[in-house]
C-alpha positions as CSV (number, residue, x, y, z in Angstrom):
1,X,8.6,15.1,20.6
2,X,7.6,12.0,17.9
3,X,10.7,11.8,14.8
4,X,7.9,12.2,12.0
5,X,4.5,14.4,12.9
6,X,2.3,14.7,10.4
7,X,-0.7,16.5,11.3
8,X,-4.1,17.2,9.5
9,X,-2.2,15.9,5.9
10,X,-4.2,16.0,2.8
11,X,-3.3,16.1,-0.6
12,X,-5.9,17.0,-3.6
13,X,-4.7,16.7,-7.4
14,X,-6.7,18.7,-9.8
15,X,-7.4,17.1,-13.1
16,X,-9.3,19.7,-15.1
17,X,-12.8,20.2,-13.5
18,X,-12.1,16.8,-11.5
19,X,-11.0,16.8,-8.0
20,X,-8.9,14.0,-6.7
21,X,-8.6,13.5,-2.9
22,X,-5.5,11.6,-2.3
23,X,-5.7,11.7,1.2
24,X,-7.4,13.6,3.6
25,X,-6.7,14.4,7.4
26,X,-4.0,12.5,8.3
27,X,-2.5,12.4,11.7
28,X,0.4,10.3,12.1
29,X,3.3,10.3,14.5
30,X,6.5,8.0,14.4
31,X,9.4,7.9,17.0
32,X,13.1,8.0,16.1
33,X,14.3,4.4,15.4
34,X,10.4,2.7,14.8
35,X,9.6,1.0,12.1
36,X,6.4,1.5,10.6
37,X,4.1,-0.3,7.5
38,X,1.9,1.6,5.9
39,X,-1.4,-0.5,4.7
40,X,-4.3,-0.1,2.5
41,X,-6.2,-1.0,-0.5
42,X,-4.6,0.7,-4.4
43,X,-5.4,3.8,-4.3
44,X,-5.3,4.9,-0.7
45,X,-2.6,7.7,-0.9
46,X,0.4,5.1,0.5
47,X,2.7,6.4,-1.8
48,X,1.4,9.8,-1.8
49,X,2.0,9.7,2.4
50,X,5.7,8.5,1.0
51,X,6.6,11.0,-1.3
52,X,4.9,13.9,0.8
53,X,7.5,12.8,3.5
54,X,10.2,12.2,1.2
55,X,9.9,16.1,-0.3
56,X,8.9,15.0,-4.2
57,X,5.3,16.2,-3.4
58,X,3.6,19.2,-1.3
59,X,0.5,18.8,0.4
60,X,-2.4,20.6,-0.2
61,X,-3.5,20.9,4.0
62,X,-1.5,20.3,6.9
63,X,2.0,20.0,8.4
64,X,5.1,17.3,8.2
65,X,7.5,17.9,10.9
66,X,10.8,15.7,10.3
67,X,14.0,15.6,12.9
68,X,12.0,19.2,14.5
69,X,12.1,20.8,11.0
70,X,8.6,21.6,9.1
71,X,9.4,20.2,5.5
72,X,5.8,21.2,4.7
73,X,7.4,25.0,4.7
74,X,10.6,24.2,2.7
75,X,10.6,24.9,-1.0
76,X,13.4,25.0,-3.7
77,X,17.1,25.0,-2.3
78,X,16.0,24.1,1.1
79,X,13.6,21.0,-0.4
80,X,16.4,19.7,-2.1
81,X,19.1,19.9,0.5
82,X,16.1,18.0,2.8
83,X,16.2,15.0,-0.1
84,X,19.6,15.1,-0.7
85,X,20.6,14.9,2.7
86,X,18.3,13.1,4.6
87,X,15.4,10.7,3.0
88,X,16.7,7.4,1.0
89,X,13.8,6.4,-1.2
90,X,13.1,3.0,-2.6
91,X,11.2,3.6,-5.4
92,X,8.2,1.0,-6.4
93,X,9.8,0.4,-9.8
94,X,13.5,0.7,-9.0
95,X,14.4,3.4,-11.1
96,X,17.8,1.8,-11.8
97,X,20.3,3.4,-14.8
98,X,20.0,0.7,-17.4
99,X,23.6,1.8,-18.7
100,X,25.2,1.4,-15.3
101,X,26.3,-1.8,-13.5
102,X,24.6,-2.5,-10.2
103,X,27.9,-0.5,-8.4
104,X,27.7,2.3,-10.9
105,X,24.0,2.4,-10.0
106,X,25.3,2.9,-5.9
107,X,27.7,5.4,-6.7
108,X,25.4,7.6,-9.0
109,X,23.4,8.4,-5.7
110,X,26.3,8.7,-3.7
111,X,27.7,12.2,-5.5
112,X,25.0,14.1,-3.5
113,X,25.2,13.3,0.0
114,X,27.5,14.2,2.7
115,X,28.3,10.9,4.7
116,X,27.9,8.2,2.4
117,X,28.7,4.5,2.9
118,X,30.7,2.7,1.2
119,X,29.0,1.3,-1.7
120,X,30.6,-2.2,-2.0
121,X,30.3,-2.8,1.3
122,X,26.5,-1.9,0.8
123,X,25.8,-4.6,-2.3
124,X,27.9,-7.2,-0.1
125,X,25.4,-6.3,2.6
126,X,22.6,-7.1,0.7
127,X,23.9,-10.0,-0.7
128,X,25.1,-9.1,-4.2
129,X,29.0,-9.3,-3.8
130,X,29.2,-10.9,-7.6
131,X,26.9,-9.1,-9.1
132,X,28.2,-5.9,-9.0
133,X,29.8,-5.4,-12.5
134,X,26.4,-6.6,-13.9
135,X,24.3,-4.1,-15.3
136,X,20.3,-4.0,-14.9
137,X,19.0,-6.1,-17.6
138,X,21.1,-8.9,-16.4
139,X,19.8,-9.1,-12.6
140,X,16.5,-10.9,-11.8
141,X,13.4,-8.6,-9.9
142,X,15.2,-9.3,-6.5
143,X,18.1,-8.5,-7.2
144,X,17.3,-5.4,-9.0
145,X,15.5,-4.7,-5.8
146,X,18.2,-5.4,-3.8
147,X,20.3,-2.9,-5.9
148,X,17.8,0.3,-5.4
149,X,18.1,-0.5,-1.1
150,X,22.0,-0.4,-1.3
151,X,21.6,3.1,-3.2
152,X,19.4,4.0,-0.7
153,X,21.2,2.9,2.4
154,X,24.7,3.6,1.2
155,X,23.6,7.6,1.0
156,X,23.3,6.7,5.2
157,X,19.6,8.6,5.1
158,X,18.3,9.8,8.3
159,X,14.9,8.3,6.6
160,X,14.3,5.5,4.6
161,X,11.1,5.4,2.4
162,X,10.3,2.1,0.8
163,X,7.4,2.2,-1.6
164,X,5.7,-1.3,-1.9
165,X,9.4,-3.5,-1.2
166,X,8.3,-7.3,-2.2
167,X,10.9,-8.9,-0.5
C-alpha cells in the first residue's frame, strides 16, 4: 500500500457565478521514503495538490489517503491534530515572524508537536549557526529560506511539503 494515494482529486473554488477548476482527476501515488517534484506551468493546481495534502484545504472530489488514514474525511480537531502532528510545510513566501530571531522563528513551530528536534541543531544543519539571534529583515532570501525548512524539519514531520523551494 503507496504512503500518499490520492485518487480521482479535484478541487473547484467558486467565485460568485465563476467556476474555478483547480485541478481535476488526479491520481497520484507515492511510497514511504520517495521523493517527488511536482511540475507544471502557474496556475496548474501545484500548490493546491500541496495544501490539499497538507490539510489547509478540502477537495471538492476524491480521496487522500496518508500513512493508511483518509485525511480527505478528517475535519476540525482531527484536521488539526493531522497538521500538527505530521505534515512540515514550507511555505512559498516563508511566512516567517518578523519580531522573532531566526531561533525564535524554530521554536514558535515547535510548541505544537510531539517529537520535535532540537532547533539549534536544525539552523546548524542548514547552515545558519551565526545567524540565529538575527531577526527576519536582517537575513538575505536564502537564508530566510533556509530558516522556514529548519521550522519545518525541526517539528520531525512525517511529511514534508515544500511549495516552490529555490534553492
Amino acid at each position: 500500500m503507496a504512503y500518499i494515494s490520492m485518487q480521482g482529486v479535484t478541487k473547484v473554488y467558486h467565485m460568485g457565478e465563476m467556476e474555478i477548476r483547480a485541478c481535476s482527476g488526479i491520481d497520484l501515488e507515492i511510497e514511504k521514503g520517495e521523493f517527488v517534484v511536482i511540475v507544471g506551468p502557474s496556475g496548474a493546481g501545484k500548490t493546491t495538490v500541496l495544501n490539499i495534502l497538507g490539510g489547509m484545504d478540502t477537495l471538492t472530489e476524491g480521496q487522500v489517503v496518508v500513512d493508511g488514514t483518509d485525511i480527505s474525511r478528517l475535519r476540525g480537531r482531527q484536521m488539526a491534530a493531522y497538521r500538527r502532528e505530521s505534515v512540515g510545510f514550507v511555505f512559498q513566501f516563508y511566512n516567517l515572524m518578523q519580531n522573532l530571531t531566526a531561533l525564535e522563528n524554530v521554536e514558535l513551530a515547535l510548541q505544537i508537536c510531539k517529537n520535535p528536534l532540537d532547533p539549534a541543531e536544525i539552523l546548524e544543519e542548514v547552515g545558519l549557526k551565526d545567524r540565529m539571534q538575527n531577526f527576519p529583515a536582517q537575513l538575505s532570501g536564502g537564508e530566510q529560506q533556509r530558516v522556514a525548512i529548519a521550522r519545518a524539519l525541526a517539528k520531525n514531520p512525517k511529511l514534508l511539503l515544500c511549495d516552490e523551494p529555490r534553492s
